[in-house]
MARLO-587194 format. One record per atom (N, C-alpha, C): residue number from 0; chain; atom name; x, y, z. Coordinates in Angstrom, 2 decimals, m for minus. Atoms other than C-alpha are relative to their C-alpha. Example, Ala and Ser with C-alpha at 12.3 -4.5 7.8 and 13.67 -1.06 7.14 Angstrom:
# MARLO-587194
k; c; a; c1; c2; c3
0; A; N; 0.89; m1.19; 0.00
0; A; CA; 12.30; m4.50; 7.80
0; A; C; 0.90; 1.20; 0.00
1; A; N; m0.82; m1.19; m0.06
1; A; CA; 13.67; m1.06; 7.14
1; A; C; m0.77; 1.09; 0.73
END
This chain:
# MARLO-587194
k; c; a; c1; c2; c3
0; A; N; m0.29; 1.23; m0.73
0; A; CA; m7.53; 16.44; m1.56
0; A; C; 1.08; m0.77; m0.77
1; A; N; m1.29; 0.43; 0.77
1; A; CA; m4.30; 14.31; m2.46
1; A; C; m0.93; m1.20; m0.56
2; A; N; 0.56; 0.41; 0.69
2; A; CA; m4.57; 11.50; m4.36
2; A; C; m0.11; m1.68; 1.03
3; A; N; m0.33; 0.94; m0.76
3; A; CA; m5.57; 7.63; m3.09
3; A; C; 1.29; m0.55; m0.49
4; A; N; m1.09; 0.52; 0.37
4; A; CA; m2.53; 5.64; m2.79
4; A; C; m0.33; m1.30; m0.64
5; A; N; 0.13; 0.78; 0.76
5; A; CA; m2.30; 2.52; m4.80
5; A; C; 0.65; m1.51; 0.45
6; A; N; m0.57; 1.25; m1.20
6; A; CA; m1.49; m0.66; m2.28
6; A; C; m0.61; m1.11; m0.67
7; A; N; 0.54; 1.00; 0.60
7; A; CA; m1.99; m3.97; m3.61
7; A; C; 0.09; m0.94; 1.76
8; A; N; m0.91; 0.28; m1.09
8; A; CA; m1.57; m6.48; m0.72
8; A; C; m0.18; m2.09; m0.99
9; A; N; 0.64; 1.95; 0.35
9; A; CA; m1.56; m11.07; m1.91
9; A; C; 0.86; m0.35; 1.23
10; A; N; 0.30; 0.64; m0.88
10; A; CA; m0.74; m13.59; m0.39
10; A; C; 1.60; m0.91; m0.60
11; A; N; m0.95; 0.93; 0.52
11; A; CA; 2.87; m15.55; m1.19
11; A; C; 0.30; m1.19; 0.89
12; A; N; m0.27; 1.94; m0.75
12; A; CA; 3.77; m19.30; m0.20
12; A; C; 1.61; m0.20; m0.74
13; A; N; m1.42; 0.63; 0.52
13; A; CA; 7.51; m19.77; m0.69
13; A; C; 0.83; m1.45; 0.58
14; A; N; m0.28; 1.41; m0.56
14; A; CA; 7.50; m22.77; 1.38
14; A; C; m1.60; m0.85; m0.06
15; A; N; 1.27; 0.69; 0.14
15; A; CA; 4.30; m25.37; 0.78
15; A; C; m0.78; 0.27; 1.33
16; A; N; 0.61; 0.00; m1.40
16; A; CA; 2.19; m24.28; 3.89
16; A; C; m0.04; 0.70; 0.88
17; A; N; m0.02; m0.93; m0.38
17; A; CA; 3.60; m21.49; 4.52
17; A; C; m0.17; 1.42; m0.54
18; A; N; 0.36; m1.35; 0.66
18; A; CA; 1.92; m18.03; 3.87
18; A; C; 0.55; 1.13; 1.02
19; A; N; m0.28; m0.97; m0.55
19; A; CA; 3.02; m14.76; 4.32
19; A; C; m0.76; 1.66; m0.68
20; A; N; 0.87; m1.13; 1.01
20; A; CA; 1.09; m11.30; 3.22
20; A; C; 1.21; 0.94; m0.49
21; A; N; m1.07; m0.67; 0.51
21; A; CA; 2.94; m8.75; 1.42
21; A; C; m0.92; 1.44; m0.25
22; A; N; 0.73; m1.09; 0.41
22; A; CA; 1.94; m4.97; 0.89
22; A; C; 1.05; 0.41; m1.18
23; A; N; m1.06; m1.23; 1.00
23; A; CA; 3.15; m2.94; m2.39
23; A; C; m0.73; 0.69; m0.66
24; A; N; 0.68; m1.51; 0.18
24; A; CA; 2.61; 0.14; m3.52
24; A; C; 0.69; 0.26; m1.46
25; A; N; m0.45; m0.71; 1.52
25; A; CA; 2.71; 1.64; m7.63
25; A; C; 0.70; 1.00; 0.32
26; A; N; m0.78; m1.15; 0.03
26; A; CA; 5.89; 3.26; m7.84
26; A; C; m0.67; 1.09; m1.17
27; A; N; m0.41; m1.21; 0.53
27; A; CA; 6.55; 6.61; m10.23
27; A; C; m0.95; m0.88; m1.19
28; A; N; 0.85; 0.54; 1.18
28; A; CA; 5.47; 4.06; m13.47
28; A; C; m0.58; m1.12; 0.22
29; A; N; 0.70; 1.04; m0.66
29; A; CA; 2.72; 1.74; m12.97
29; A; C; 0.60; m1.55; m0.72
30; A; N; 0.01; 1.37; m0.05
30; A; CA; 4.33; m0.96; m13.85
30; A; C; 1.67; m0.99; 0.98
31; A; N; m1.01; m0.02; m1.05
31; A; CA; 7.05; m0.72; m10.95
31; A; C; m0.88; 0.16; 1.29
32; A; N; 0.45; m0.41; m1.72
32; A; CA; 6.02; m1.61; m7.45
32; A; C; 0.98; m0.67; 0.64
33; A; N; m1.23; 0.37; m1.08
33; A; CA; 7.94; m1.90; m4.30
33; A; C; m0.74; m0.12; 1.17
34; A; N; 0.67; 0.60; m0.91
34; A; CA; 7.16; m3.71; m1.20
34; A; C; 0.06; 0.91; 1.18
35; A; N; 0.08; m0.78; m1.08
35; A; CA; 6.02; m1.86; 1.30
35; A; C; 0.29; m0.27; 1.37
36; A; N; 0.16; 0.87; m1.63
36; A; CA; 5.69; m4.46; 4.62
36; A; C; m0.33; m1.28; m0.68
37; A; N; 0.45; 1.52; m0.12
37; A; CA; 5.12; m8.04; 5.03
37; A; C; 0.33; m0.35; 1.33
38; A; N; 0.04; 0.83; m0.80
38; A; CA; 4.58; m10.64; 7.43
38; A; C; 1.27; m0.83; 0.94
39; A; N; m0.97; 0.47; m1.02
39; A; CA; 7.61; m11.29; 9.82
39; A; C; 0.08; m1.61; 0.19
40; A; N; m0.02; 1.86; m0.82
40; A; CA; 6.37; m14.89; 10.49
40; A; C; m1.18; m0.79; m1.30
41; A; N; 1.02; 1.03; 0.72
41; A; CA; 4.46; m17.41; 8.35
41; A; C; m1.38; m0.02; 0.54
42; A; N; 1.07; 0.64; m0.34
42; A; CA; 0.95; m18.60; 8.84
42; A; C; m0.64; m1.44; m0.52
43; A; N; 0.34; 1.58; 0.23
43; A; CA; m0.60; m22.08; 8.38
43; A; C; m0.94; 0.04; m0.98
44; A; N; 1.21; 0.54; 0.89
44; A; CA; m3.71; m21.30; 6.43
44; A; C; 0.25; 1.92; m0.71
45; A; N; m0.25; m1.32; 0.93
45; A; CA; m3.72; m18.52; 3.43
45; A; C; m0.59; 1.28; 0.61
46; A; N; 0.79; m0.94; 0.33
46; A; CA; m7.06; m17.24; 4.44
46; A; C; 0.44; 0.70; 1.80
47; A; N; m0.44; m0.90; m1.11
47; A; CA; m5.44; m16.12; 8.01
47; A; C; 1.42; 1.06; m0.42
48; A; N; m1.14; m0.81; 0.36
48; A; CA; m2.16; m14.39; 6.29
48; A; C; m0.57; 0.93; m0.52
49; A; N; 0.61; m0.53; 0.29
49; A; CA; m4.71; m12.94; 4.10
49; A; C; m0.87; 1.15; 0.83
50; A; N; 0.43; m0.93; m0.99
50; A; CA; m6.54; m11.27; 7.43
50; A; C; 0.70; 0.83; 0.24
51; A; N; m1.40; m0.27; m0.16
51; A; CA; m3.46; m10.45; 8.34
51; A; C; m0.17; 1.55; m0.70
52; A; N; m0.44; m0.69; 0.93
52; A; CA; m2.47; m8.50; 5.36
52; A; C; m1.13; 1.50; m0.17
53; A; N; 0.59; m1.37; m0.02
53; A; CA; m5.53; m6.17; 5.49
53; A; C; 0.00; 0.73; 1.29
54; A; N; 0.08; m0.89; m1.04
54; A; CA; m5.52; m5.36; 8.84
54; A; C; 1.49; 0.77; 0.12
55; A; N; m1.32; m0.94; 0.55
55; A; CA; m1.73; m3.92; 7.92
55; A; C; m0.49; 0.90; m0.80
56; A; N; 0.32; m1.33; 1.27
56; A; CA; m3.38; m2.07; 4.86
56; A; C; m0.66; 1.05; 0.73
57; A; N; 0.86; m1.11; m0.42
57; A; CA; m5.98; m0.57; 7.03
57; A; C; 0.75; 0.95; 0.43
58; A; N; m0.73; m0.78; m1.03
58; A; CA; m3.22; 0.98; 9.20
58; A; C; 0.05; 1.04; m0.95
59; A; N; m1.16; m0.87; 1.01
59; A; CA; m2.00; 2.93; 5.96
59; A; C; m1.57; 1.36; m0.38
60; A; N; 1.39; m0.94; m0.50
60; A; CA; m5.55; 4.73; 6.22
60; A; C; m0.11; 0.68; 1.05
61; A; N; 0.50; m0.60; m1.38
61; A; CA; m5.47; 7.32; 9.02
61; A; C; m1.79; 0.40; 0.02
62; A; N; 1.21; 0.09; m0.10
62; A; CA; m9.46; 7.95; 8.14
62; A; C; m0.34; m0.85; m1.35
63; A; N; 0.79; 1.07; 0.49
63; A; CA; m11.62; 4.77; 7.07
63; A; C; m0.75; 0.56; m1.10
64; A; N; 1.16; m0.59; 1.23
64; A; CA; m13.86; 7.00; 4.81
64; A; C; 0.68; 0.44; m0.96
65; A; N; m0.83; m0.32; 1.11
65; A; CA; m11.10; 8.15; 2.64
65; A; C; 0.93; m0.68; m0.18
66; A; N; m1.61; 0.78; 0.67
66; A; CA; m8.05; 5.57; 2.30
66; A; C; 1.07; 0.40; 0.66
67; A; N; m1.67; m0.93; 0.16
67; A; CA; m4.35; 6.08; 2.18
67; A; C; m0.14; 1.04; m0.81
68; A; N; m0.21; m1.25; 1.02
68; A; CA; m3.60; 9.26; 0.56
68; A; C; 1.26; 0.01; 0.01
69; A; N; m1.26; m0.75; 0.51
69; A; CA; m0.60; 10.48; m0.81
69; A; C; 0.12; 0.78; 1.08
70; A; N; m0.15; m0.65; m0.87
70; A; CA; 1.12; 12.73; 1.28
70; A; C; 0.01; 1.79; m0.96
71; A; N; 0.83; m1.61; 0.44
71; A; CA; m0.60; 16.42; 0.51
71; A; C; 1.07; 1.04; m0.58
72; A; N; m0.80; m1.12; 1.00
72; A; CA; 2.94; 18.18; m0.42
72; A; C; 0.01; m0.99; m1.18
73; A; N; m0.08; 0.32; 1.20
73; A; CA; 3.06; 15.81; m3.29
73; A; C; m1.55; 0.09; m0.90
74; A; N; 1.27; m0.04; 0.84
74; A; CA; 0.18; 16.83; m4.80
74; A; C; 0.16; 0.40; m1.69
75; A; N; 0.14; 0.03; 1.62
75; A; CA; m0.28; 16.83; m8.80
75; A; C; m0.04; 0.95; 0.13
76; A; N; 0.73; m1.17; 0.19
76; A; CA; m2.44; 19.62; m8.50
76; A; C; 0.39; 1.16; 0.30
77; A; N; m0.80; m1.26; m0.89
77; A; CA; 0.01; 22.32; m6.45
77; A; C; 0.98; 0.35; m1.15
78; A; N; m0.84; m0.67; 0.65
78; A; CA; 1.92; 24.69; m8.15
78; A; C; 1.22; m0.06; 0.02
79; A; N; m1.22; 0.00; 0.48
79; A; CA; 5.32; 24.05; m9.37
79; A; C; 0.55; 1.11; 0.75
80; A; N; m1.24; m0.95; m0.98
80; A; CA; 8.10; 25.95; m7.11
80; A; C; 0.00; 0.90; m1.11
81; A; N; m0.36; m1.76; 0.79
81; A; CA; 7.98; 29.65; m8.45
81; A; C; m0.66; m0.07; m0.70
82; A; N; 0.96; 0.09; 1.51
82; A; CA; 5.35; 29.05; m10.74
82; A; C; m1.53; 0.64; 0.66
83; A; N; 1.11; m0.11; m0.38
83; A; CA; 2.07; 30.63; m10.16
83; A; C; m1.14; m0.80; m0.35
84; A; N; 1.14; 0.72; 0.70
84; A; CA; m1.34; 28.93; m10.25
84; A; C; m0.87; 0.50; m1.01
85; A; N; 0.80; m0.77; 0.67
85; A; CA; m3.41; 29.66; m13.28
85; A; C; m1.75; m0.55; 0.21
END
């Protein structure tokens, strides 16, 4: 099975009042992430941008019981091009 993906999602206010959610994902070294999606439009109250923001994450889950995954050719675990498995 690949691996889960690593999605953070908060919550930013760059105007007093106005929230927007943000998704990002651990690049290559964990201490590089890059934004995946956000919120097109503001919202008035955090804890609705916040709703928001997961019901975007869920999407990134095609099944609820396992997460996002990685996508299965990038797998750790697969054998290196021309390399056999030992």
């Amino acid at each position: 099975m690949s691996h889960i993906r690593r999605i953070s999602l908060h919550v930013d206010e760059p105007d007093p009042g106005h929230f927007y959610w943000v998704l990002m994902e651990e690049g290559d070294d964990a201490s590089q992430w890059r934004e995946l999606e956000s919120a097109s439009e503001g919202y008035d109250m955090w804890l609705d941008a916040l709703q928001e923001g997961m019901k975007a994450l869920v999407t990134y889950a095609p099944d609820e019981r396992i997460g996002p995954r990685e996508d299965s050719s990038d797998d750790e675990d697969a054998s290196p091009v021309g390399l056999p498995l030992k």
